[in-house]
Chimera marker file (.cmm) of the C-alpha trace (Angstrom):
<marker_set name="trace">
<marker id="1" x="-19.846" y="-22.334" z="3.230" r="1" g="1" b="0" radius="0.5"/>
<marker id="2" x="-17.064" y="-24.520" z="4.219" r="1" g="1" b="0" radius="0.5"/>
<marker id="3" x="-15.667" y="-25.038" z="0.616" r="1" g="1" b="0" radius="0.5"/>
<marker id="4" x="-15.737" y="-21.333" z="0.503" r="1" g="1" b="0" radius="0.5"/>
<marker id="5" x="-13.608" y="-20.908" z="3.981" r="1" g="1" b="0" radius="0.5"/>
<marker id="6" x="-11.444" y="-23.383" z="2.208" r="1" g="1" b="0" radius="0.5"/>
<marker id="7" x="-11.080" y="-22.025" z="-1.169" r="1" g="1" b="0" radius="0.5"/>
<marker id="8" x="-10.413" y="-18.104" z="0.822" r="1" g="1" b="0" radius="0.5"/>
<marker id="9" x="-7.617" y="-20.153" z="2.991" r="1" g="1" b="0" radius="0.5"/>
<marker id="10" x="-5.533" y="-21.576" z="0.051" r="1" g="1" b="0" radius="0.5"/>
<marker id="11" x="-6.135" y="-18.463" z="-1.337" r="1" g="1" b="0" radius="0.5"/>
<marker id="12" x="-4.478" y="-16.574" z="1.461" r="1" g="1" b="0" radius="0.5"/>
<marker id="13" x="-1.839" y="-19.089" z="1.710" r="1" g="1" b="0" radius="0.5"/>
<marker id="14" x="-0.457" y="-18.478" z="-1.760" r="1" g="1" b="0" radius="0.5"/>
<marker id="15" x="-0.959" y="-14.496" z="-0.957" r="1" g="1" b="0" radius="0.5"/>
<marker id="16" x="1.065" y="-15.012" z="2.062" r="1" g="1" b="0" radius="0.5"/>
<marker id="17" x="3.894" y="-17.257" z="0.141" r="1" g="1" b="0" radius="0.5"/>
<marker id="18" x="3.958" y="-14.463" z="-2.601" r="1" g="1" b="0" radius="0.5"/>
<marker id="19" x="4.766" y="-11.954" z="0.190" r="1" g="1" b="0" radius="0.5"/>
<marker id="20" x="7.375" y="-13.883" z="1.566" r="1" g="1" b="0" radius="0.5"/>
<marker id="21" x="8.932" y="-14.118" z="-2.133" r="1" g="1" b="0" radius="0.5"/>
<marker id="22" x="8.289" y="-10.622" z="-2.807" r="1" g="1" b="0" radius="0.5"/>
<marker id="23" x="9.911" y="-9.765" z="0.790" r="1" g="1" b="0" radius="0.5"/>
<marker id="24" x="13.065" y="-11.960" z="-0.103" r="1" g="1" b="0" radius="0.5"/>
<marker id="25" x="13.161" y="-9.987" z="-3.451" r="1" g="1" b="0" radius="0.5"/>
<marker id="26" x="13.326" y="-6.449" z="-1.850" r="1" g="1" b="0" radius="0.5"/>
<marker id="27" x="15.610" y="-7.232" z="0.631" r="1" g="1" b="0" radius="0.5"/>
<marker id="28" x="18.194" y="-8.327" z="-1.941" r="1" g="1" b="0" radius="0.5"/>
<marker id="29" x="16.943" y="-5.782" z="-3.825" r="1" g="1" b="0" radius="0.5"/>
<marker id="30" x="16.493" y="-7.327" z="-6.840" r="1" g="1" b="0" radius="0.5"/>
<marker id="31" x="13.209" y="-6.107" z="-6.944" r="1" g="1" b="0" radius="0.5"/>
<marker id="32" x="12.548" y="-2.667" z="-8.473" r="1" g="1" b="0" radius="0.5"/>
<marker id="33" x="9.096" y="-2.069" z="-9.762" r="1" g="1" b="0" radius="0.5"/>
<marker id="34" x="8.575" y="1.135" z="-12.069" r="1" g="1" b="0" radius="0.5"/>
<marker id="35" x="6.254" y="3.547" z="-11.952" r="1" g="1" b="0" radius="0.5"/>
<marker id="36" x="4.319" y="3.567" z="-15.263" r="1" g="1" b="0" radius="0.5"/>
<marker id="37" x="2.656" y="7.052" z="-13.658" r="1" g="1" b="0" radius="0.5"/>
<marker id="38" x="6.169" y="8.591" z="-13.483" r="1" g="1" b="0" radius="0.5"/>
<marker id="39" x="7.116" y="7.266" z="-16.854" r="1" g="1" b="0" radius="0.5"/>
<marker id="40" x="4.126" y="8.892" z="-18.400" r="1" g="1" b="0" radius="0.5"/>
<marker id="41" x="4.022" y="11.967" z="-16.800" r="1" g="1" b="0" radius="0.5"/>
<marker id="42" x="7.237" y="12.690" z="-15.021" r="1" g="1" b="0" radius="0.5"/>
<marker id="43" x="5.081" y="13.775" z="-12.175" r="1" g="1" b="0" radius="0.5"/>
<marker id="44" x="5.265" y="11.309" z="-8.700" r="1" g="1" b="0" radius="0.5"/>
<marker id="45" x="2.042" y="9.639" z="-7.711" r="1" g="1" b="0" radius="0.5"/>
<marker id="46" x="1.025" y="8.662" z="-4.043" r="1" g="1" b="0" radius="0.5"/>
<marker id="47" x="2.991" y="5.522" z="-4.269" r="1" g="1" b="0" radius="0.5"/>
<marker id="48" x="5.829" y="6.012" z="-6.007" r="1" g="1" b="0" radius="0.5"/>
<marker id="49" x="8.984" y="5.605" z="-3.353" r="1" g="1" b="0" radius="0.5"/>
<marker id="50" x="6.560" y="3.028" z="-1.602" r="1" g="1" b="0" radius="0.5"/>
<marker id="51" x="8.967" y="0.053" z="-2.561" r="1" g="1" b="0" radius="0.5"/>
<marker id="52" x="11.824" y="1.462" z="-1.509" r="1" g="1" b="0" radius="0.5"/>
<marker id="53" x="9.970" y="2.892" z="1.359" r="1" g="1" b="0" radius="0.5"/>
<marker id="54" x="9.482" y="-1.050" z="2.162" r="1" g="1" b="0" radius="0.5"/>
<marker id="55" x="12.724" y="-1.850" z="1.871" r="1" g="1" b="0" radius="0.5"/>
<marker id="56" x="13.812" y="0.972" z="4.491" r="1" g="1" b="0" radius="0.5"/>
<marker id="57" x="11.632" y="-0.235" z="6.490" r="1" g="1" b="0" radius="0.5"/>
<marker id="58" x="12.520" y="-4.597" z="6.609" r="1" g="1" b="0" radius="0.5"/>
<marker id="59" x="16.415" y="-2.763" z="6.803" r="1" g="1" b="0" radius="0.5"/>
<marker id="60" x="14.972" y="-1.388" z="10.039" r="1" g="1" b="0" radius="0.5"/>
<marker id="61" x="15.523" y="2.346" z="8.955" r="1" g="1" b="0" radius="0.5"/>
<marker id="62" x="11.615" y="3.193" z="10.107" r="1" g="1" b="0" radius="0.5"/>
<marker id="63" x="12.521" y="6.812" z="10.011" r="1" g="1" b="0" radius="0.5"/>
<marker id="64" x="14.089" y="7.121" z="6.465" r="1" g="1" b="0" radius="0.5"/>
<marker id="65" x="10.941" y="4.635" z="5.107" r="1" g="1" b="0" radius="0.5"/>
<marker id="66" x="8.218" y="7.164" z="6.528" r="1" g="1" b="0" radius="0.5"/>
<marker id="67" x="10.064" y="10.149" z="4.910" r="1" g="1" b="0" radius="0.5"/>
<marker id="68" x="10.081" y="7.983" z="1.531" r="1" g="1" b="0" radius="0.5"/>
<marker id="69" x="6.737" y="8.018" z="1.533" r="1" g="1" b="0" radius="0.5"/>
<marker id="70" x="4.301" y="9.408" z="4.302" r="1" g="1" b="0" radius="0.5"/>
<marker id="71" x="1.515" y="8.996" z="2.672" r="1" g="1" b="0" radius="0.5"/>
<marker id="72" x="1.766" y="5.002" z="2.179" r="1" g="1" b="0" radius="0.5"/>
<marker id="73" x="2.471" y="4.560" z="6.123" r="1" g="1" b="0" radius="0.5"/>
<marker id="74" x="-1.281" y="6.035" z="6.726" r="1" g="1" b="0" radius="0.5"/>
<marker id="75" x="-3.097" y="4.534" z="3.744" r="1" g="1" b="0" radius="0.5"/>
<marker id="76" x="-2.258" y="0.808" z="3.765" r="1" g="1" b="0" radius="0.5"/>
<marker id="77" x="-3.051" y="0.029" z="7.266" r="1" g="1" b="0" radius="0.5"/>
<marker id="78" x="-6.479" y="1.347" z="6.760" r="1" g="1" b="0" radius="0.5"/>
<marker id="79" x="-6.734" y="-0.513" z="3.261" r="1" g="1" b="0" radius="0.5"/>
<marker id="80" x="-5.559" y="-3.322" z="4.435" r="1" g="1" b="0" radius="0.5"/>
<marker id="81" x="-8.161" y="-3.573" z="7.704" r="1" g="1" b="0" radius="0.5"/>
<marker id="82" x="-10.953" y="-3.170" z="4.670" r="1" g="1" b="0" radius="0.5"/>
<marker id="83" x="-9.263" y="-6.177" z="2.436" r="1" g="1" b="0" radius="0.5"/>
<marker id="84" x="-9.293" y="-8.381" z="5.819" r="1" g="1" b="0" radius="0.5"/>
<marker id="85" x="-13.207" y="-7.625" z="6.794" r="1" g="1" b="0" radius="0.5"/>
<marker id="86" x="-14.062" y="-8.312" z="3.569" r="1" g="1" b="0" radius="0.5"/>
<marker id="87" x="-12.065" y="-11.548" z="3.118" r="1" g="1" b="0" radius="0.5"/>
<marker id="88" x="-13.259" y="-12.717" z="6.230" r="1" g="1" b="0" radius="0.5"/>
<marker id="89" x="-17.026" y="-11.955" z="5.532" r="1" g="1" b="0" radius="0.5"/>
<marker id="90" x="-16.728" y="-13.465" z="2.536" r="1" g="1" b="0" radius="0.5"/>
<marker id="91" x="-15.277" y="-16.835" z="3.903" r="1" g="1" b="0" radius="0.5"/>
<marker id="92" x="-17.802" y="-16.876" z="6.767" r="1" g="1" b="0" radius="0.5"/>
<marker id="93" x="-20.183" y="-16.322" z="3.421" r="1" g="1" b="0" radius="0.5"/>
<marker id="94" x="-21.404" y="-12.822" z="4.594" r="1" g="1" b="0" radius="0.5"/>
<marker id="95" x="-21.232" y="-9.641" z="2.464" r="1" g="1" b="0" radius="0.5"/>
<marker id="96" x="-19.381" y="-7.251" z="4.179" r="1" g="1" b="0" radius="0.5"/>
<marker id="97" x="-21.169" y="-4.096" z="4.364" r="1" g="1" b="0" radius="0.5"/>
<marker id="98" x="-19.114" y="-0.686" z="4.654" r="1" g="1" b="0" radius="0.5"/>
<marker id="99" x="-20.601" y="1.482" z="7.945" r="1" g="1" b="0" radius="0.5"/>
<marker id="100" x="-20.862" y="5.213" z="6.702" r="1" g="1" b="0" radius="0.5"/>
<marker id="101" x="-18.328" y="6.046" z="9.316" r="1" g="1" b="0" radius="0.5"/>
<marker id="102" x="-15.812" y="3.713" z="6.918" r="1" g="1" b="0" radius="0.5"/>
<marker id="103" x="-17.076" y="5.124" z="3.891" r="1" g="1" b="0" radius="0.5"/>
<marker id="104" x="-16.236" y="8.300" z="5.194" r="1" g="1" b="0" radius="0.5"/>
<marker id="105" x="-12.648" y="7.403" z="5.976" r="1" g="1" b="0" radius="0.5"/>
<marker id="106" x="-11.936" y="6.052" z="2.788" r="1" g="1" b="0" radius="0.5"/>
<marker id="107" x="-12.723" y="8.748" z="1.315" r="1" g="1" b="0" radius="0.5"/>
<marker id="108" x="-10.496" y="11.181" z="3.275" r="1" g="1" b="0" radius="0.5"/>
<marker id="109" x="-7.792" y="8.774" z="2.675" r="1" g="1" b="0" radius="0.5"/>
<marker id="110" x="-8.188" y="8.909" z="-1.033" r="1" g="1" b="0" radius="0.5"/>
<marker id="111" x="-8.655" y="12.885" z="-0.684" r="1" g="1" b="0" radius="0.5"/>
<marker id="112" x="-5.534" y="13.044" z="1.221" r="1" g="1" b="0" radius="0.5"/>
<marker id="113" x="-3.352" y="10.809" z="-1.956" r="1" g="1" b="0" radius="0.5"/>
<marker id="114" x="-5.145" y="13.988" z="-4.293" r="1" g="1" b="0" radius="0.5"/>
<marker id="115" x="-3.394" y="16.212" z="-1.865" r="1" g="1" b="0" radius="0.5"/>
<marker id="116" x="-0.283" y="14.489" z="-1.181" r="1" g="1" b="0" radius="0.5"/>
<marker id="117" x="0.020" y="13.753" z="-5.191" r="1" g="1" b="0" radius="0.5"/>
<marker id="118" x="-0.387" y="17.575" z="-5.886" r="1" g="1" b="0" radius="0.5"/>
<marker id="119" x="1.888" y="19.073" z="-3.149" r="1" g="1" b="0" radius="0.5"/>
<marker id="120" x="4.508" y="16.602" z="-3.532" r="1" g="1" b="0" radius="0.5"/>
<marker id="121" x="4.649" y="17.798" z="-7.668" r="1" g="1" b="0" radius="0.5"/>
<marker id="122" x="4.834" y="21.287" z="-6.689" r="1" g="1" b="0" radius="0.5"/>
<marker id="123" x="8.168" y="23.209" z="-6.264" r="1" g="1" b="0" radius="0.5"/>
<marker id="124" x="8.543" y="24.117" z="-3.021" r="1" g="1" b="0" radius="0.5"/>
<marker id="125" x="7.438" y="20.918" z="-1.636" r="1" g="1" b="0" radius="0.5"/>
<marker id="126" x="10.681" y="18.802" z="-2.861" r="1" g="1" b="0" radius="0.5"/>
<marker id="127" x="10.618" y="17.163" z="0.868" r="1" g="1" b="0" radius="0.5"/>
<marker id="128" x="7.746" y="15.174" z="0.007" r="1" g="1" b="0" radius="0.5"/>
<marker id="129" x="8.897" y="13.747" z="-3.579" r="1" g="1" b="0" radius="0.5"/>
<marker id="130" x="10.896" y="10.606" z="-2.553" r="1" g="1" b="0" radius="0.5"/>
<marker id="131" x="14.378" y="10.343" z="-2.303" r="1" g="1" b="0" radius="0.5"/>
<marker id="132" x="16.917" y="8.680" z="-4.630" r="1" g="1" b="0" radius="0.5"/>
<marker id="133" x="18.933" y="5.630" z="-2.870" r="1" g="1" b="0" radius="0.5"/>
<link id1="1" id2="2" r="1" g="1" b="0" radius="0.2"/>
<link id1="2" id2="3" r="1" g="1" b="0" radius="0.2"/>
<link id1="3" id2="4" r="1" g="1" b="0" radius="0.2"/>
<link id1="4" id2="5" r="1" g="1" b="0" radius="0.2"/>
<link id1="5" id2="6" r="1" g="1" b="0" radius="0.2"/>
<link id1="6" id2="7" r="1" g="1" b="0" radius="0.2"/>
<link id1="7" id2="8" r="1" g="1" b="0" radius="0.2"/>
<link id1="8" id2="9" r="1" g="1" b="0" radius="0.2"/>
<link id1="9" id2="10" r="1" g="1" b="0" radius="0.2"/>
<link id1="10" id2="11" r="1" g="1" b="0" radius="0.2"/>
<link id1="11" id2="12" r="1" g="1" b="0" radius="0.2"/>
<link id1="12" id2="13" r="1" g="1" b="0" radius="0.2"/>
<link id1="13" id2="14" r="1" g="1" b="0" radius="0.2"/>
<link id1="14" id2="15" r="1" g="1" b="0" radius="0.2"/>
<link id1="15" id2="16" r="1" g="1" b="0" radius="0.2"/>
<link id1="16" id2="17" r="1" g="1" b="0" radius="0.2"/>
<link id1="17" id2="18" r="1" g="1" b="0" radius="0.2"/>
<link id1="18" id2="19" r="1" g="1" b="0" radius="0.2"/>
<link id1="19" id2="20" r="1" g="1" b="0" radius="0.2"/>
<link id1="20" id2="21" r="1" g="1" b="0" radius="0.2"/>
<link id1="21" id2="22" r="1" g="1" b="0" radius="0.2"/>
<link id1="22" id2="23" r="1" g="1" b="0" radius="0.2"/>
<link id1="23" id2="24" r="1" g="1" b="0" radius="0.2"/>
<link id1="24" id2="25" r="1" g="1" b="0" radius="0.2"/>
<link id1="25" id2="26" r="1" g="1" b="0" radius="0.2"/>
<link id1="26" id2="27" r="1" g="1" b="0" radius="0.2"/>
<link id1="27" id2="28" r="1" g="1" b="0" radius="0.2"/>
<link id1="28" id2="29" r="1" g="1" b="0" radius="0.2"/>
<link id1="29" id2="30" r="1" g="1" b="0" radius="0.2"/>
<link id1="30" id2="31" r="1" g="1" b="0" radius="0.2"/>
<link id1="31" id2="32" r="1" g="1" b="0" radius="0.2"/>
<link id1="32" id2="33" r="1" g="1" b="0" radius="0.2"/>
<link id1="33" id2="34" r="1" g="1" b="0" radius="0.2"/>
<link id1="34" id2="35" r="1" g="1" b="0" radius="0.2"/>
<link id1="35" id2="36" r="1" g="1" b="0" radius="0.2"/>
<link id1="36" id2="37" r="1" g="1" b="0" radius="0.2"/>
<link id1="37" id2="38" r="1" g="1" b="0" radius="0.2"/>
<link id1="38" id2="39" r="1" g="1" b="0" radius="0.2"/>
<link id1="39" id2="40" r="1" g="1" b="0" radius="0.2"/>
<link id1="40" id2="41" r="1" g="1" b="0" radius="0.2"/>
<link id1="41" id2="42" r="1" g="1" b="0" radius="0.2"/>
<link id1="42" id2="43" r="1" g="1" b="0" radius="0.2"/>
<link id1="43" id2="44" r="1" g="1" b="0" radius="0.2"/>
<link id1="44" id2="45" r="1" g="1" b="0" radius="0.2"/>
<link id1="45" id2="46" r="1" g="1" b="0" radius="0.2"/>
<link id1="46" id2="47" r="1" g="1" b="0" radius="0.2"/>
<link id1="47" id2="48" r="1" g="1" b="0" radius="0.2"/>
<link id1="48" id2="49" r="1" g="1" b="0" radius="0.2"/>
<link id1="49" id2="50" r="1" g="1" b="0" radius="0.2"/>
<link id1="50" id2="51" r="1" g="1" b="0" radius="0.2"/>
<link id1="51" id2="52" r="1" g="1" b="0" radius="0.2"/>
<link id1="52" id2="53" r="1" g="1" b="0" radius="0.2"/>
<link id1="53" id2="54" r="1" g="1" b="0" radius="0.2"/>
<link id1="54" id2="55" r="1" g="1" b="0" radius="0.2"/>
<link id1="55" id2="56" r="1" g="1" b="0" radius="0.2"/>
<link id1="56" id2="57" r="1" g="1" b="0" radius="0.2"/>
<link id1="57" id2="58" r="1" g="1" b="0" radius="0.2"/>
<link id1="58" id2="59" r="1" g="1" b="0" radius="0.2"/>
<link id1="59" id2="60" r="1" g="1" b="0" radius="0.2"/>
<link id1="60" id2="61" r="1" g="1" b="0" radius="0.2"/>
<link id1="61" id2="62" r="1" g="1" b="0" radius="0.2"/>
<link id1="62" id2="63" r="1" g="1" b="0" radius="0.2"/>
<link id1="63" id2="64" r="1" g="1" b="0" radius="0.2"/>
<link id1="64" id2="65" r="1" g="1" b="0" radius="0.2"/>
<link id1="65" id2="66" r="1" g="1" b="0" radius="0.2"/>
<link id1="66" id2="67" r="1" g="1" b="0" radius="0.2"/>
<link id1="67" id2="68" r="1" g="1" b="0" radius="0.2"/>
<link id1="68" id2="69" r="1" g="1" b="0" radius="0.2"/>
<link id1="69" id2="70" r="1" g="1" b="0" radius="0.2"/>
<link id1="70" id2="71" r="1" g="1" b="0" radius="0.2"/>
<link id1="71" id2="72" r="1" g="1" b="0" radius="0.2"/>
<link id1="72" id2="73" r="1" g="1" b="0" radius="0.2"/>
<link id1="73" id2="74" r="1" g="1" b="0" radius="0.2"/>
<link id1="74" id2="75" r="1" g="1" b="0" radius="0.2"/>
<link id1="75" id2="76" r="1" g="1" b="0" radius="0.2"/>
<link id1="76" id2="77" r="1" g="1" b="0" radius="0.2"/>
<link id1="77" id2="78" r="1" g="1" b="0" radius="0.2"/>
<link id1="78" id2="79" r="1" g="1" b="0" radius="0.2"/>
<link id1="79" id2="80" r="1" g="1" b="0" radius="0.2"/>
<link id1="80" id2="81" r="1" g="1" b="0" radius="0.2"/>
<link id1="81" id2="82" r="1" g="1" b="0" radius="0.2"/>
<link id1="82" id2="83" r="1" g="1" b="0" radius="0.2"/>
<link id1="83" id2="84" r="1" g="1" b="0" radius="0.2"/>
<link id1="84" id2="85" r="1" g="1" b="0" radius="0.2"/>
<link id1="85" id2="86" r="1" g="1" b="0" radius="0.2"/>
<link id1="86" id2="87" r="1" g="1" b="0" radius="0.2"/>
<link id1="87" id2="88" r="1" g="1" b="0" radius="0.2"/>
<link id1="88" id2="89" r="1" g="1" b="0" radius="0.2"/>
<link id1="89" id2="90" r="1" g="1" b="0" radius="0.2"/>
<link id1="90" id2="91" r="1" g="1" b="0" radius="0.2"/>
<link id1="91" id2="92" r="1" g="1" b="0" radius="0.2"/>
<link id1="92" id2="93" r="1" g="1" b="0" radius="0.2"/>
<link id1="93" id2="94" r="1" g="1" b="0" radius="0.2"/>
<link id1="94" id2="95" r="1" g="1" b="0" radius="0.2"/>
<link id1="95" id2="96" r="1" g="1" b="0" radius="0.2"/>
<link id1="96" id2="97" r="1" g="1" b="0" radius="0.2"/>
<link id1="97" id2="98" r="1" g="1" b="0" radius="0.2"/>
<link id1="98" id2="99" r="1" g="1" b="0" radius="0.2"/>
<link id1="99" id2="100" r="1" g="1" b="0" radius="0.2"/>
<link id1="100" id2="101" r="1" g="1" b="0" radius="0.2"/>
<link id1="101" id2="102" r="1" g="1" b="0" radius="0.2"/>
<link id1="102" id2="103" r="1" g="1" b="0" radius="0.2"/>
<link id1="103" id2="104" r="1" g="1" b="0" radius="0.2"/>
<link id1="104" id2="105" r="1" g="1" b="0" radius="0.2"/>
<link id1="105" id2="106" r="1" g="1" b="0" radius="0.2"/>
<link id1="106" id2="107" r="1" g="1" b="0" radius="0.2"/>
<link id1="107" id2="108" r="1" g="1" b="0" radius="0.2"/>
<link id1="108" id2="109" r="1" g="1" b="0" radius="0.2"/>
<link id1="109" id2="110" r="1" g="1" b="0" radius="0.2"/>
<link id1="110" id2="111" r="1" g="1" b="0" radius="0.2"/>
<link id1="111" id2="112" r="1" g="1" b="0" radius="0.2"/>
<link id1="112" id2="113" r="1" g="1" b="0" radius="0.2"/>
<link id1="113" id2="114" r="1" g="1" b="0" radius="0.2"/>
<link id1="114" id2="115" r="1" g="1" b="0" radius="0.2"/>
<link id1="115" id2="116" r="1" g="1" b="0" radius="0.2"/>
<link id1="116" id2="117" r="1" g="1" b="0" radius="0.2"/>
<link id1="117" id2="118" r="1" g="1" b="0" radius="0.2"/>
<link id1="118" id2="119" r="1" g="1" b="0" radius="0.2"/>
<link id1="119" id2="120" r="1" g="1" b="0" radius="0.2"/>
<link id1="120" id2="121" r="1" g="1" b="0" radius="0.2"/>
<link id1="121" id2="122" r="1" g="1" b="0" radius="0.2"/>
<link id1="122" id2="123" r="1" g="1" b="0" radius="0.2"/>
<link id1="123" id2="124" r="1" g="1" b="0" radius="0.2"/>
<link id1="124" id2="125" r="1" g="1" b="0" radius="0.2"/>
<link id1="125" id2="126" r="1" g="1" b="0" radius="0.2"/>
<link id1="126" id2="127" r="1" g="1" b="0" radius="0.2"/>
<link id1="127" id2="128" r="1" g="1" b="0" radius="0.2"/>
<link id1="128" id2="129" r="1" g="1" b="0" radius="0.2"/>
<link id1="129" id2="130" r="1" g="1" b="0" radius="0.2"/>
<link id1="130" id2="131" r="1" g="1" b="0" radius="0.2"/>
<link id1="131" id2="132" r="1" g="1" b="0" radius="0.2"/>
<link id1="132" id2="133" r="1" g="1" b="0" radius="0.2"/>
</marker_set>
């Protein structure tokens, strides 16, 4: 168990030095990552506008990053609580099992990228589609 809470810690180290690179590279904005969805389709996905949405928001412009892309600002914090609960389990060596209650979240949050993918596609609904910089 402890070579395990040692192997998830260098692990999350060289996560956590990758973010600071990728950080660096978006506020310099030499960092511009394609959507292959886009390319294919021509249609936005529930992510696209989320780097630049990031990069509003280290600017400090929390206002313009949220109306980049809504969607991201409601997903990733609840994504990211799941990733954590299960790294942790996993270095304490426990599986982490998803409550029903969590189960039912997630789902609602991928229903609601559905949604947000179709209405932001439709004309009419231009306000959601992300906006050029």
């Amino acid at each position: 168990m402890k070579r395990r809470a040692i192997t998830v810690g260098i692990l999350t180290l060289a996560a956590g030095a990758a973010g600071v690179l990728l950080v660096y590279l978006m506020i310099n904005g030499t960092l511009r990552v394609p959507c292959v969805f886009r390319a294919c389709t021509g249609l936005y996905c529930p992510g696209c506008g989320a780097t630049r949405a990031a990069r509003l928001l280290l600017s400090g412009d929390i206002a313009a990053a949220v109306r980049m892309n809504p969607y991201i600002f409601v997903a990733a914090p609840i994504l990211l609580y799941v990733i954590i609960r299960y790294i942790i389990g996993f270095a304490a060596g426990r599986t982490y099992r998803m409550s029903t209650a969590m189960q039912v979240v997630l789902f609602l949050v991928a229903a609601a990228g559905i949604i947000f993918t179709i209405l932001r596609n439709i004309p009419g609904f231009e306000f959601l589609a992300p906006a050029q910089i």
